[in-house]
C-alpha positions as CSV (number, residue, x, y, z in Angstrom):
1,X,0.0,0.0,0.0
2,X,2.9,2.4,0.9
3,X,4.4,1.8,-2.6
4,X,1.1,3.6,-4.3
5,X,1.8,6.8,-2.1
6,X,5.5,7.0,-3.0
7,X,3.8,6.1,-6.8
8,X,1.6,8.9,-6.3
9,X,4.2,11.5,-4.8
10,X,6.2,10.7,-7.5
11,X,4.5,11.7,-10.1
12,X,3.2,14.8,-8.4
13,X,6.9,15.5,-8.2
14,X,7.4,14.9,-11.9
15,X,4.2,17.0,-12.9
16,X,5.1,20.3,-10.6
17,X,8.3,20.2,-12.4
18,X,7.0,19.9,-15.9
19,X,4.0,22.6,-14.7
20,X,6.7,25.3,-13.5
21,X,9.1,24.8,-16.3
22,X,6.0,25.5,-18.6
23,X,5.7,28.5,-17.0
24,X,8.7,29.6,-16.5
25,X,8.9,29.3,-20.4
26,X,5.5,30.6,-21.3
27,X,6.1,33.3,-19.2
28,X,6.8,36.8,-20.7
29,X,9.3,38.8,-19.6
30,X,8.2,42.3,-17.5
31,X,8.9,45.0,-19.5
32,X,10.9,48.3,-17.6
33,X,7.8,50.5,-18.0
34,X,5.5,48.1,-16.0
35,X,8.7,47.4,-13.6
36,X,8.9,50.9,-12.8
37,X,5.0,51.5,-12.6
38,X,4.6,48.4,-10.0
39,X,7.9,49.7,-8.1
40,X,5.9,53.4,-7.6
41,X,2.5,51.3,-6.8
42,X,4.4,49.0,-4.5
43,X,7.4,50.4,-2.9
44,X,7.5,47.5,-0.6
45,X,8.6,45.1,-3.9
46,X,11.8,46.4,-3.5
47,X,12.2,44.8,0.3
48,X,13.9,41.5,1.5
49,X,10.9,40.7,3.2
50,X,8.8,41.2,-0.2
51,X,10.9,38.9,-2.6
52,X,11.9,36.0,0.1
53,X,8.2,35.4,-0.1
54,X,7.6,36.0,-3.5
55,X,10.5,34.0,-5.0
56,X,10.6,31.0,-2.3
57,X,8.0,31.0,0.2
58,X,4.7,31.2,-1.9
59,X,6.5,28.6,-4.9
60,X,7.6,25.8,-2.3
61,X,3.8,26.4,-0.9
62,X,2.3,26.3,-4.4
63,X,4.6,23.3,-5.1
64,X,3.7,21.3,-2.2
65,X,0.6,21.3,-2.4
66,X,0.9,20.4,-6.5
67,X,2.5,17.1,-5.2
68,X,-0.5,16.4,-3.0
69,X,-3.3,17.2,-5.8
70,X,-1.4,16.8,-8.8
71,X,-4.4,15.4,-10.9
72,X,-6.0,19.1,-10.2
73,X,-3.1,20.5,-11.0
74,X,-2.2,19.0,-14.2
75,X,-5.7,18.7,-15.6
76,X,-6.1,22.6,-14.9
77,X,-2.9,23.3,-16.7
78,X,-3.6,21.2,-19.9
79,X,-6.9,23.0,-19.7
80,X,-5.1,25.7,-20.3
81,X,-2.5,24.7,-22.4
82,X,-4.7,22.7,-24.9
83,X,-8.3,24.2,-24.2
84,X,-8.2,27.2,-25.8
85,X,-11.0,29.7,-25.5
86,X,-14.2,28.8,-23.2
87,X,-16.6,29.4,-25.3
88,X,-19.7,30.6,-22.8
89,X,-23.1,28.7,-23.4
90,X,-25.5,30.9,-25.4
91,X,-27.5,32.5,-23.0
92,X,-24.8,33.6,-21.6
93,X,-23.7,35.6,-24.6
94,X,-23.6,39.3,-24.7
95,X,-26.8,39.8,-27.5
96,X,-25.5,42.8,-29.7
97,X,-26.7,45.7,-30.1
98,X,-28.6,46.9,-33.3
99,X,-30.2,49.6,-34.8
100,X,-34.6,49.2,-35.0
101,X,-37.1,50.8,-37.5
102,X,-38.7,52.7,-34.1
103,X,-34.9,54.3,-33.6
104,X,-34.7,56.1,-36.6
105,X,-34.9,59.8,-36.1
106,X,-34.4,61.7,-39.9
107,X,-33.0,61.0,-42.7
108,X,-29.8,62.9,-43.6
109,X,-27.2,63.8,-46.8
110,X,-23.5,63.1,-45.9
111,X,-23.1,66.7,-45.9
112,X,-25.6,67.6,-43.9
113,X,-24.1,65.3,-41.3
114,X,-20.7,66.3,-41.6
115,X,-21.7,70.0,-41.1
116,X,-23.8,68.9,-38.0
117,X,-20.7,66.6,-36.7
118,X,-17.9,69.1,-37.6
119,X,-15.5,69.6,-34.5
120,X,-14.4,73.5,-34.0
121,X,-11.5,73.4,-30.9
122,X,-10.2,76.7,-30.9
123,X,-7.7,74.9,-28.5
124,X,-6.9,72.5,-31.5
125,X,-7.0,69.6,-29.5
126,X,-9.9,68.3,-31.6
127,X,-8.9,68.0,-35.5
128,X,-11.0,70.9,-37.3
129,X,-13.0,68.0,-39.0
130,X,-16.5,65.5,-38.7
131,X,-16.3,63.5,-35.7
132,X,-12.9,65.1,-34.3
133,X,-10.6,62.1,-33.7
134,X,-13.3,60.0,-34.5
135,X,-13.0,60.9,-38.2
136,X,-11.1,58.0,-39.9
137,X,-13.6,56.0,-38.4
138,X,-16.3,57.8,-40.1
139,X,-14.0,58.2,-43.6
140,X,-13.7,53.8,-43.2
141,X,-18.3,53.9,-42.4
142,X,-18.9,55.8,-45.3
143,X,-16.9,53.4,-48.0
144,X,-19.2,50.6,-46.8
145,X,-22.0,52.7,-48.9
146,X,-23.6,51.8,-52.0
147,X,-24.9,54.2,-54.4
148,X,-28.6,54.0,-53.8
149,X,-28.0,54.1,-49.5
150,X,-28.9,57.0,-47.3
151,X,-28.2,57.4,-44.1
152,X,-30.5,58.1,-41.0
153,X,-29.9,59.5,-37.4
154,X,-31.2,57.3,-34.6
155,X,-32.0,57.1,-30.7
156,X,-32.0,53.7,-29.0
157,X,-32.4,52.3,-25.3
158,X,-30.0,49.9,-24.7
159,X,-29.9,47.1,-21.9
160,X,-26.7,45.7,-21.9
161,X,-26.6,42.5,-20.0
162,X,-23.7,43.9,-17.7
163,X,-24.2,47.5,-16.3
164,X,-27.1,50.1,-16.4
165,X,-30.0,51.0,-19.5
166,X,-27.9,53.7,-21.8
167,X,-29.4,55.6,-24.5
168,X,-27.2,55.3,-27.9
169,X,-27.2,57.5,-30.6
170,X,-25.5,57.8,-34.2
171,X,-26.2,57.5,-37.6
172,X,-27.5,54.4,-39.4
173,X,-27.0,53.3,-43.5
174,X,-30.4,52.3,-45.4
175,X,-30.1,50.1,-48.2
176,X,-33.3,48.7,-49.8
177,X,-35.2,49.2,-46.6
178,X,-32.7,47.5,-44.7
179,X,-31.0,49.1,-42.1
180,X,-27.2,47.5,-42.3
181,X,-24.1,49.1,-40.5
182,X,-24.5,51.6,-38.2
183,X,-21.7,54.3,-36.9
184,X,-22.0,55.5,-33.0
185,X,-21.8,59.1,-31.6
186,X,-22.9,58.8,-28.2
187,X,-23.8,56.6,-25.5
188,X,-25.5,58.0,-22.2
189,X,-26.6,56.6,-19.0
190,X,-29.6,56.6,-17.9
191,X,-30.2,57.8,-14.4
192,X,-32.6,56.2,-12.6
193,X,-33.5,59.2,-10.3
């Protein structure tokens, strides 16, 4: 019977030593920037106390106790070695948001829009142009046009499954009735008071 538990330790032995090196080789190395930001955060990184724990204390803990439950152990790090992505189940899914027939406000000419949407900074912060920084993005929504499209403005409630009701507002293309791609300007929350 005593030969299964040396067995078992064994290979609890063999597996935390295959599991650290994996991620001592999988790890990436932290770049001076974040060094320097976690040093200001943390001041107390930089003392004896700090790394003896980190660097031998916690691992030996983490190690021992990979020897005792090494099935756990291994099966969570081929999870995450071999398992990829978790895709959630779909009601779990965040449902997307999209633009209704009852959202549409007006519709508008590109020019019209890009005179109602022009950014004046007399700081210059802003670029002098529609949608201020936000313009290439606008430039990259207007190439997904067709000839016969036109554009409306829309309002929306939104409900998104994490956080509080929002009220979204942009501009939407129309193409045969059909509202495709839409482009947003806003997003507001809704107070509750």
């Amino acid at each position: 019977m005593l030969i299964y538990l040396y067995g078992y330790l064994a290979i609890g032995v063999v597996v935390v030593v295959v599991i650290f090196t994996a991620h001592l080789i999988s790890r990436t190395r932290e770049s001076d920037f974040v060094k320097e930001m976690q040093d200001a955060i943390y001041p107390e990184r930089n003392t004896l106390r700090y790394r003896i724990l980190n660097i031998f204390v916690i691992p030996l803990i983490v190690a021992v106790a990979g020897v005792a439950v090494w099935p756990a152990a291994f099966y969570l790090k081929g999870k995450e070695f071999w398992g990829g992505k978790e895709v959630p189940p779909p009601e779990e899914t965040e449902k997307e948001f999209s633009v209704t027939e009852g959202d549409l406000l007006e519709t508008l000419s590109i020019t019209e829009i890009e005179t109602r949407e022009r950014i004046v900074d007399p700081m210059g912060a802003t670029p002098d142009s529609p949608f201020g920084h936000l313009n290439a993005a606008w430039l990259k929504f207007k190439e997904t046009m067709e000839p016969q499209d036109s554009i409306s403005s829309f309002s929306a409630q939104w409900s998104p499954r994490w956080g509080s009701e929002q009220t979204l507002a942009g501009y939407v293309i129309v193409r045969d009735g059909r509202l495709e791609s839409h482009f947003l300007t806003a997003r507001r929350p809704i107070n509750d008071d």
